[in-house]
C-alpha positions as CSV (number, residue, x, y, z in Angstrom):
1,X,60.4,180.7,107.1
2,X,62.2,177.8,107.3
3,X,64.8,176.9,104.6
4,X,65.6,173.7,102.7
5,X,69.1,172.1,103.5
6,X,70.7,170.1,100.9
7,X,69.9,166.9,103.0
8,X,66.5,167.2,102.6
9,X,66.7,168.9,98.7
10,X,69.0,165.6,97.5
11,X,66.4,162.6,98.5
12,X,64.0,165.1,96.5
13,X,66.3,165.2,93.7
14,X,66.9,161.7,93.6
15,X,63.4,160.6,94.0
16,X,63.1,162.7,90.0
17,X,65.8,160.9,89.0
18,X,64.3,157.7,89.5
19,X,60.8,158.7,87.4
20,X,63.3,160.2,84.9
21,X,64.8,156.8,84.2
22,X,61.5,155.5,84.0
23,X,60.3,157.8,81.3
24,X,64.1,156.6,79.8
25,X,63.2,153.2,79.4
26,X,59.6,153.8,78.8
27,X,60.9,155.8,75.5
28,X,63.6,153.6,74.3
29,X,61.4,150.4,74.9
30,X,58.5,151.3,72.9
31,X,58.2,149.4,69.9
32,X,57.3,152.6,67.2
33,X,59.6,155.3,69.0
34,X,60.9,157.8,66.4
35,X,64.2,160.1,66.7
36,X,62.4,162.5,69.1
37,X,61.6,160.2,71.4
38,X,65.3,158.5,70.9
39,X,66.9,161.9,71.8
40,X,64.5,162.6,74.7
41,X,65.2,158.8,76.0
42,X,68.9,159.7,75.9
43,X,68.9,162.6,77.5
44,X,66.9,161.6,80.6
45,X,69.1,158.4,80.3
46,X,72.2,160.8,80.9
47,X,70.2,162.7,83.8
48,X,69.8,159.3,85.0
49,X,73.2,158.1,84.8
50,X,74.2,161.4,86.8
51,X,71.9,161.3,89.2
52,X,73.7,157.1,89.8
53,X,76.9,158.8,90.1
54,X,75.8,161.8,92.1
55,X,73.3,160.3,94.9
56,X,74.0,156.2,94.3
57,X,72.3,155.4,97.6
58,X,68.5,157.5,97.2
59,X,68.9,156.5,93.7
60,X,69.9,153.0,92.5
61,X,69.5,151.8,96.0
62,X,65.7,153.4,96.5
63,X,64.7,152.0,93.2
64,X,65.9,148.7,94.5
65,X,64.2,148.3,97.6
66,X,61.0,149.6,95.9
67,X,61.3,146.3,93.9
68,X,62.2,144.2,96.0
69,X,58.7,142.6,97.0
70,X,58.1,141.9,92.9
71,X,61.6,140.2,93.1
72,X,60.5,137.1,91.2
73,X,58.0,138.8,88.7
74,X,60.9,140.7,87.5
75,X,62.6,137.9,85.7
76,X,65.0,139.8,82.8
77,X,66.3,135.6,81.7
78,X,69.5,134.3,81.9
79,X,71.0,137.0,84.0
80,X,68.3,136.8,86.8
81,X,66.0,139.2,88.0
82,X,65.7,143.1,87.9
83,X,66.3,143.5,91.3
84,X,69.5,141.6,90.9
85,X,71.0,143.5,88.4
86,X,69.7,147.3,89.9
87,X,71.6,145.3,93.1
88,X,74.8,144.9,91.0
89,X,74.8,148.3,89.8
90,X,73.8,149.6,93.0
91,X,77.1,148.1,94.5
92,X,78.8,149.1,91.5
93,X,78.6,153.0,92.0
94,X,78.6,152.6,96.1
95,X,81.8,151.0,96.1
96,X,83.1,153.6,93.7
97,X,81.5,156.2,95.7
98,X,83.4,155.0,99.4
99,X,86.7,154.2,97.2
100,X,87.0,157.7,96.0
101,X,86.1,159.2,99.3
102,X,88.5,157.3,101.3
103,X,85.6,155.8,103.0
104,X,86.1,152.0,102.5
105,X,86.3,149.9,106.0
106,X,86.2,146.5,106.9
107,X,86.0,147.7,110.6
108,X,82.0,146.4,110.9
109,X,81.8,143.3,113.1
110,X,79.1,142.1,111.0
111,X,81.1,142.8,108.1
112,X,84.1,141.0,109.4
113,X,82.1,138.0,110.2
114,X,80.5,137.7,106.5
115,X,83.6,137.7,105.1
116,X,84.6,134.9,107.3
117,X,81.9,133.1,106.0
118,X,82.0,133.8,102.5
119,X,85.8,132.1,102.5
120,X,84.0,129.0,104.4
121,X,81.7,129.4,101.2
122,X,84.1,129.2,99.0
123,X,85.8,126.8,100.6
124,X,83.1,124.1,100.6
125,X,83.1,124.0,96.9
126,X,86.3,121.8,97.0
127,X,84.7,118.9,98.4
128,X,80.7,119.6,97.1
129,X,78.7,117.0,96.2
130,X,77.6,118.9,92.7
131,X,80.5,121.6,92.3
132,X,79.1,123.6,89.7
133,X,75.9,123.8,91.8
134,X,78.3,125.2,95.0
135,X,80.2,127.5,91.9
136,X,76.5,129.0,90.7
137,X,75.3,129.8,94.4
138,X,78.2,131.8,95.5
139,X,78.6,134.7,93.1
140,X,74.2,134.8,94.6
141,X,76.0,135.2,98.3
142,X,79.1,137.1,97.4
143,X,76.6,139.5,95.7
144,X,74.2,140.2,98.2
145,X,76.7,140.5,100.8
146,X,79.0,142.9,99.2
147,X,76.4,145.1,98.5
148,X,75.8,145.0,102.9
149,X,79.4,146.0,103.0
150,X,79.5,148.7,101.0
151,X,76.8,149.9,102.8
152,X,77.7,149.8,105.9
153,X,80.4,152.1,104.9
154,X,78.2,154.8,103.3
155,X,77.1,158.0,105.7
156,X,73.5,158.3,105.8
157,X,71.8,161.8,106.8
158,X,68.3,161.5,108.5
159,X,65.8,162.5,105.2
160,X,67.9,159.8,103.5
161,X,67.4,157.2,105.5
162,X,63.4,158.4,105.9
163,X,63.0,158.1,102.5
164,X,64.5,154.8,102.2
165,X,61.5,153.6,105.0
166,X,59.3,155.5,102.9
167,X,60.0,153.4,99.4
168,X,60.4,149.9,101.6
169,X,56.7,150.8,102.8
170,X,55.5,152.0,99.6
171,X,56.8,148.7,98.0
172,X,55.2,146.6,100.5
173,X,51.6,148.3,99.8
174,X,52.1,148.2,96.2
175,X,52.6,144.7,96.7
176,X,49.8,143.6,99.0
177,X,47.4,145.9,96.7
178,X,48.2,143.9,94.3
179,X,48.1,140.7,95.9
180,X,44.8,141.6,97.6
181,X,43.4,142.2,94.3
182,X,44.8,139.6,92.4
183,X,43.0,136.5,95.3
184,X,39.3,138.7,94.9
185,X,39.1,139.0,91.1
186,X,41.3,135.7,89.5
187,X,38.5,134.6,87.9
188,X,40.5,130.6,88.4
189,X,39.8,131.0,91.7
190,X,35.9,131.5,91.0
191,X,34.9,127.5,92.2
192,X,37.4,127.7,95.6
193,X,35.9,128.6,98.9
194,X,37.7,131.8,100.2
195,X,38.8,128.9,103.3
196,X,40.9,127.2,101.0
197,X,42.8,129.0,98.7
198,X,46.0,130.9,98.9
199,X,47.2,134.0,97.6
200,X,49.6,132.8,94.8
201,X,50.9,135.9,92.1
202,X,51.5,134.4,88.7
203,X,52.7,136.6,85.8
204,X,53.5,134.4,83.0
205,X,55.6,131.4,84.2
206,X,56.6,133.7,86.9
207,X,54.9,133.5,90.5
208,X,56.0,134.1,93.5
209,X,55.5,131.5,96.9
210,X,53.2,132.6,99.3
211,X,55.2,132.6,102.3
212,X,58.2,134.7,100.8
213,X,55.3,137.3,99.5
214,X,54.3,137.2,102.9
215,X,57.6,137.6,104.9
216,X,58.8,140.5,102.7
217,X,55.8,142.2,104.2
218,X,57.3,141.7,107.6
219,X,59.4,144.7,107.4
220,X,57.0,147.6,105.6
221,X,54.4,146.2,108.5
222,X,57.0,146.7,111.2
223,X,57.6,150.6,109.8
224,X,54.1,151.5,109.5
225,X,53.3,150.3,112.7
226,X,55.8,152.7,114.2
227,X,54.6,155.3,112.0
228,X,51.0,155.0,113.7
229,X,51.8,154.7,117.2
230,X,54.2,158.3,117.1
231,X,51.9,159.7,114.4
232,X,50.7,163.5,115.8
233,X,48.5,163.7,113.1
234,X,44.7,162.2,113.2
235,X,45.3,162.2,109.3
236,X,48.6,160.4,109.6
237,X,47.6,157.6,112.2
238,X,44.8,157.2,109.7
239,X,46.6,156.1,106.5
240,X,49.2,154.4,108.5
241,X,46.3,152.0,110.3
242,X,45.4,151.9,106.7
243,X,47.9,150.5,104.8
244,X,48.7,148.5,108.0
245,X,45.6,147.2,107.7
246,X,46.0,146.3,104.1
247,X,49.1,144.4,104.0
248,X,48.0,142.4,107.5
249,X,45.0,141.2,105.1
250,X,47.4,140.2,102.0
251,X,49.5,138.1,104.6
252,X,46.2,137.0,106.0
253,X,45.5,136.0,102.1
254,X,48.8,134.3,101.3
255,X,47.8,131.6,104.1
256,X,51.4,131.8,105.6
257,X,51.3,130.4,109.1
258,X,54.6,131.9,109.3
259,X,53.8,135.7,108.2
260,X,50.8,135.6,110.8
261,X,53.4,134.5,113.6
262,X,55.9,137.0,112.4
263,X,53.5,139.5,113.0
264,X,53.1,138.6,116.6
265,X,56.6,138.1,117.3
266,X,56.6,142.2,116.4
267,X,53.6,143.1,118.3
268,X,55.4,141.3,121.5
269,X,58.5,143.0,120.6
270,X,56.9,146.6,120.6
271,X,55.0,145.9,123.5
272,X,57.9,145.2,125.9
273,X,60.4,147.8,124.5
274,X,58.2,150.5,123.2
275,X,57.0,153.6,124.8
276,X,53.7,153.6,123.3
277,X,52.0,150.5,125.1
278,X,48.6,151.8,125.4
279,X,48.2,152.6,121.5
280,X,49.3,149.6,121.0
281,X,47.2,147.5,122.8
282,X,44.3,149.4,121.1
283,X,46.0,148.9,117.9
284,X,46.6,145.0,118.3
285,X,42.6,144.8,119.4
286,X,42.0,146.2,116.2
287,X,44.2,144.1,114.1
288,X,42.9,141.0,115.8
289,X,39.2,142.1,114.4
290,X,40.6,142.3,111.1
291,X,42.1,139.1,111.0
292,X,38.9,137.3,112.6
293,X,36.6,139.1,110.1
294,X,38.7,138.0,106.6
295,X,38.2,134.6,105.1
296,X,41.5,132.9,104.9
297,X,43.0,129.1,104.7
298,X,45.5,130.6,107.8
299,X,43.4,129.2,110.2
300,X,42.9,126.1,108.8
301,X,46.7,125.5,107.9
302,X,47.2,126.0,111.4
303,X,44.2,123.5,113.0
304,X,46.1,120.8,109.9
305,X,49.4,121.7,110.9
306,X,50.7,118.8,113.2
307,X,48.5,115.9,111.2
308,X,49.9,117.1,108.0
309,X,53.6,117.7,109.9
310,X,53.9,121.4,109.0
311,X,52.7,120.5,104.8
312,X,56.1,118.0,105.2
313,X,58.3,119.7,106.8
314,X,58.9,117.5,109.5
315,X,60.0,114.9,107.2
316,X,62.1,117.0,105.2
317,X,64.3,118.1,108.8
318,X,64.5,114.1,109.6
319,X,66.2,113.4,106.2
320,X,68.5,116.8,107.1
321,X,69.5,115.6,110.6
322,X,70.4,112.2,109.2
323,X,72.3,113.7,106.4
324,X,74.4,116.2,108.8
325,X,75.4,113.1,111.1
326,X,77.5,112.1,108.5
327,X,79.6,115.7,107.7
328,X,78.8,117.3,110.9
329,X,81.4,119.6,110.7
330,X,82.2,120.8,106.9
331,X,79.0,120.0,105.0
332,X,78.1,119.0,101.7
333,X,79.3,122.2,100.3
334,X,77.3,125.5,99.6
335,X,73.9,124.8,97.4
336,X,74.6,120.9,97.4
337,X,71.0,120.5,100.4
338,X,69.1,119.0,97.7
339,X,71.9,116.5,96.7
340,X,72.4,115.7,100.5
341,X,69.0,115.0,101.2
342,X,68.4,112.9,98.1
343,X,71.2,110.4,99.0
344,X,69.5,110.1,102.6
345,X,65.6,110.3,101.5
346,X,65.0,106.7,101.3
347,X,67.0,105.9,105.0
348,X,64.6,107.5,106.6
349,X,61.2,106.9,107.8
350,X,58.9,109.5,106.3
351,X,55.4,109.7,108.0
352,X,54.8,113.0,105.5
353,X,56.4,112.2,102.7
354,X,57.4,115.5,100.5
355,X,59.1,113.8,97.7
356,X,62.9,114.0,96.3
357,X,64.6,117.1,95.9
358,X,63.0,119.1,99.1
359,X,64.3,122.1,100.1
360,X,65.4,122.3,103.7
361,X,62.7,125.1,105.1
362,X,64.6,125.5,107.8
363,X,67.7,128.0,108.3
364,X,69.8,126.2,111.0
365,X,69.6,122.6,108.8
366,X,70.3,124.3,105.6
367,X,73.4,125.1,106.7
368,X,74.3,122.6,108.8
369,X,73.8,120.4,105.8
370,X,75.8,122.8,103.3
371,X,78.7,124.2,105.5
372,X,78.6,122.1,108.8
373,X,78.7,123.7,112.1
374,X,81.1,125.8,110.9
375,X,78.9,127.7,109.0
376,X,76.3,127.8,111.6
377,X,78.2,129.3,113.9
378,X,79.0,131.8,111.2
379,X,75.7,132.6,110.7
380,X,74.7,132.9,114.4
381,X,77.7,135.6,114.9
382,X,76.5,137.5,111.9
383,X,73.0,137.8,113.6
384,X,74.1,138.5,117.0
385,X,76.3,141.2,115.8
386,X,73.5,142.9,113.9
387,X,71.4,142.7,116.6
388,X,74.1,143.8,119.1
389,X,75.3,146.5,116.3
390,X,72.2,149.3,117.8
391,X,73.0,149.0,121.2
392,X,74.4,152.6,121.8
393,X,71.4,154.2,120.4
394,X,69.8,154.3,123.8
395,X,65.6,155.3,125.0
396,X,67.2,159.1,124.7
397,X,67.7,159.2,121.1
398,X,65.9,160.2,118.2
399,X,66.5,156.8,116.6
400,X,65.0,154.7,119.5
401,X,61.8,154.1,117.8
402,X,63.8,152.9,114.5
403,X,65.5,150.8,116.5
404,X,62.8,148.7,117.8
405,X,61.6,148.5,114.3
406,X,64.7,147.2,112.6
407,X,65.1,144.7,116.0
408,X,61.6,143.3,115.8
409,X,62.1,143.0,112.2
410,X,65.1,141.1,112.8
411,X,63.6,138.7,115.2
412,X,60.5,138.5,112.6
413,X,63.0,137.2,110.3
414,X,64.8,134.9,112.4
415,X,61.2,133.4,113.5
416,X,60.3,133.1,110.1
417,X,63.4,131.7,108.8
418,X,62.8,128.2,111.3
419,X,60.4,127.3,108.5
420,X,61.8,128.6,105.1
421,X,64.7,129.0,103.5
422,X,65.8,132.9,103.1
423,X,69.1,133.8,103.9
424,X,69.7,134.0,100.1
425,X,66.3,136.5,99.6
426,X,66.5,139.9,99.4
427,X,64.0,140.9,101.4
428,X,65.9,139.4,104.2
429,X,68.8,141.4,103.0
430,X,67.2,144.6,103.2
431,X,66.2,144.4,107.0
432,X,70.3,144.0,107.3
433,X,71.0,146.6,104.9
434,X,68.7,149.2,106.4
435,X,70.0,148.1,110.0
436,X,73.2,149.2,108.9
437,X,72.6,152.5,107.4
438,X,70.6,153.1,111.4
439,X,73.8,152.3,113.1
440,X,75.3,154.8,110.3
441,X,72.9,157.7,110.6
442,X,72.6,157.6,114.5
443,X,76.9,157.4,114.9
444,X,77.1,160.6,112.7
445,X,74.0,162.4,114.7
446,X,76.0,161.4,117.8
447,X,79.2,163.0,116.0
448,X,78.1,165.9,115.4
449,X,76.8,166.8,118.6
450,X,80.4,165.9,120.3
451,X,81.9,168.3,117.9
452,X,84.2,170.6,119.7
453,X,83.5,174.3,120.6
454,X,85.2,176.3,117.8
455,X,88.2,178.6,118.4
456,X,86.8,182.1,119.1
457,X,83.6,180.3,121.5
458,X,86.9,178.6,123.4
459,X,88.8,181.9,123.4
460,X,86.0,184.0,124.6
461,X,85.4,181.4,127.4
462,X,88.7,181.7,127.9
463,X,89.0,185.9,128.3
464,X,85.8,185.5,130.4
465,X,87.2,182.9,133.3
466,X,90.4,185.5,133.4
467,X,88.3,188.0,134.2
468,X,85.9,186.3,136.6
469,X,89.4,185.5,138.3
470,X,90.6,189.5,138.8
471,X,90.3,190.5,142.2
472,X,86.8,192.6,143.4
473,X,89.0,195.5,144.1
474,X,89.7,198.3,141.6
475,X,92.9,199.3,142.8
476,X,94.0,195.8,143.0
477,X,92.5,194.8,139.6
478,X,94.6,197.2,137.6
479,X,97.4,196.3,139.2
480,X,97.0,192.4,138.2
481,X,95.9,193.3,133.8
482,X,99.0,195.8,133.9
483,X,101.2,193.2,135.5
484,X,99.7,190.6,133.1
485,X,100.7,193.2,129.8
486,X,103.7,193.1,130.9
């Protein structure tokens, strides 16, 4: 029978540590809770609080990633969303985790090159447009970046990092079930053709945009395509075609002309690097008959998209390339786009007019506007290196199929990002994070297998090559151990 290492027992454990906290809150945030279910609250508060200090990463980290897709919902007020605070806190107990295990590196060439960039950040607030716009952005960069560092210094075992796919994929469905069900039974949507609408999710004065619901699908589709095409299982290949299936129709849904591009950027991706070309062609017939067969506006946004120049957008770049002319090589300063493009708006011809105030939708004139080439450049290096960062973890390794994954989902979100801003979004920022942890988890598999042979293997090696040396003879072969005792 086969036993359970401590690897595979600590995801486990930190997986019930999660629900635990739940059942925490759940208890202390009901309205008529007596003592009891004060005591009980605290108690599996302080399990919780262990199991942060124990296993920060399957933890505090999981829970994040799970959330990530309901980023917006999750306002909390003036502090931001839930995600960003379990992101604080995440960091929080990582950082404390490498510093007291002498673990803590700059070492990363990605790293290296973010920190570079967050100086050029900081930097640009001394000559922004709107300083206390540039002074509210960066502690939004600092954070999400910091959080990258730490964990690119955190070891990963290979049931950690599964489990991490495993809550990225089970966010993603969450959210497209949710989506999905949201666009068939809004009862405001009752007078719109299927044709025309889009999948918007509105809680309260809380919604989030189509096309970042749709791009933080990118990744969960990438993993759960891979999941199919190695699946062994008939089950297995089933409920991963499934929920494939499910969150290709919430993108179709959302109407993002982007998301639906992404998705063949990945297909193209996995056929040219992937092993499993055949499945996949069948796989990408099948996909295509799903997204013929469901009503959507895609289509339509697509037939519209050069008359109505991309909903704006290429307005919105003219305004952006006038106002870079002007500070090509420093910027307006970090946050200040909106300021930039409003000084410029009425220079410039605009055949689709999208008004004052519009946001850049584009990553390379974002930041050419905000930190000049300079930051460009920045930004470039930090993408090459992550995509560079896997390139030891060869066709030979058990991490080859992750790797395509987290490289087509890096390309996905490069594609995606010509049309929308998302370098601040933490979707984006989980593709990077879990990249990291790859390159983590493959360098200590590759570690431990160039371990060297202990003492008694080398010694008995050793006593073995003496004696293979001896002479045949007898005679001659006493004569050579007694001379060698002596």
């Amino acid at each position: 029978m086969a036993t359970t290492t401590t690897s595979q027992i600590e995801p486990r454990a930190a997986l019930a540590a999660i629900a635990l906290m739940g059942v925490a809150a759940f208890l202390l945030l009901v309205g008529n809770a007596g003592a009891g279910a004060l005591v009980a609250g605290a108690v599996l508060g302080t399990v919780g609080l262990y199991a942060a200090l124990r296993w920060p990463l399957d933890s505090l980290f999981g829970l994040f990633v799970l959330l990530v897709p309901f980023d917006n919902l999750l306002n909390t007020g003036s502090f931001g969303t839930l995600t960003k605070l379990l992101g604080v806190i995440a960091g929080a107990f990582l950082l404390f985790w490498v510093v007291r295990r002498r673990r803590f590196s700059l070492a990363s060439t990605p790293v290296q090159v973010l920190c570079a960039l967050v100086a050029w950040m900081l930097a640009s607030c001394l000559w922004a447009i709107d300083q206390k716009a540039a002074l509210q952005m960066v502690p939004t960069y600092a954070g999400l970046m910091l959080l990258y560092a730490v964990l690119t210094m955190v070891p990963i075992s290979r049931p950690q990092f599964r489990m991490l796919l495993f809550l990225v994929v089970v966010g993603g469905v969450c959210a497209a079930a949710y989506g999905a069900n949201l666009f068939y039974h809004d009862p405001s949507f009752a007078q719109e053709a299927l044709t025309m609408r889009r999948l918007v999710i509105q809680v309260g004065d809380y919604h989030i945009d189509p096309n970042h619901f749709s791009d933080a699908l990118l990744f969960p589709v990438a993993i759960v395509a891979m999941w199919a095409l190695r699946a062994r299982r008939f089950f297995t290949r089933v409920l991963c075609l499934a929920a494939l299936g499910l969150m290709v129709v919430a993108i179709l849904l959302s109407g993002s002309r982007e998301g639906l591009t992404a998705i063949g950027v990945i297909a193209a991706y996995y056929l040219w690097r992937s092993p499993y070309r055949i499945r996949l062609a069948a796989g990408i017939a099948v996909v295509l008959v799903v997204v013929g067969s469901v009503q959507t506006s895609v289509f339509l946004r697509f037939s519209t998209a050069l008359q109505t120049g991309g909903s704006g957008r290429t307005s919105i770049w003219a305004v952006a390339i006038e106002a870079a002319k002007h500070r090509f090589l420093q910027g307006y300063g970090i946050g200040n786009f909106t300021e930039a493009f409003d000084i410029y708006y009425l220079g410039v011809r605009q055949p689709y007019p999208y008004g004052w105030d519009g946001p850049a939708h584009n990553l390379i004139l974002h930041y050419l506007v905000e930190l000049g080439i300079v930051g460009v450049v920045l930004i470039a290096a930090f993408f090459v290196a992550q995509f560079r960062s896997l390139r030891d973890i060869d066709s030979t390794s058990e991490f080859y199929d992750y790797r395509i994954v987290l490289e087509a989902s890096l390309l996905a979100i490069l594609v995606v990002s010509m049309t929308i801003d998302l370098f601040q979004y933490k979707y984006a920022w989980v593709v990077f994070a879990m990249l990291a942890l790859l390159r983590n988890v493959a360098a200590a598999q590759q570690s431990a297998a160039m371990r060297p042979a202990k003492s008694a293997i080398i010694s008995d090696l050793s006593a073995r090559f003496k004696t293979s040396s001896l002479p045949l003879l007898p005679s001659s072969r006493s004569a050579v151990l007694s001379s060698n005792e002596s």
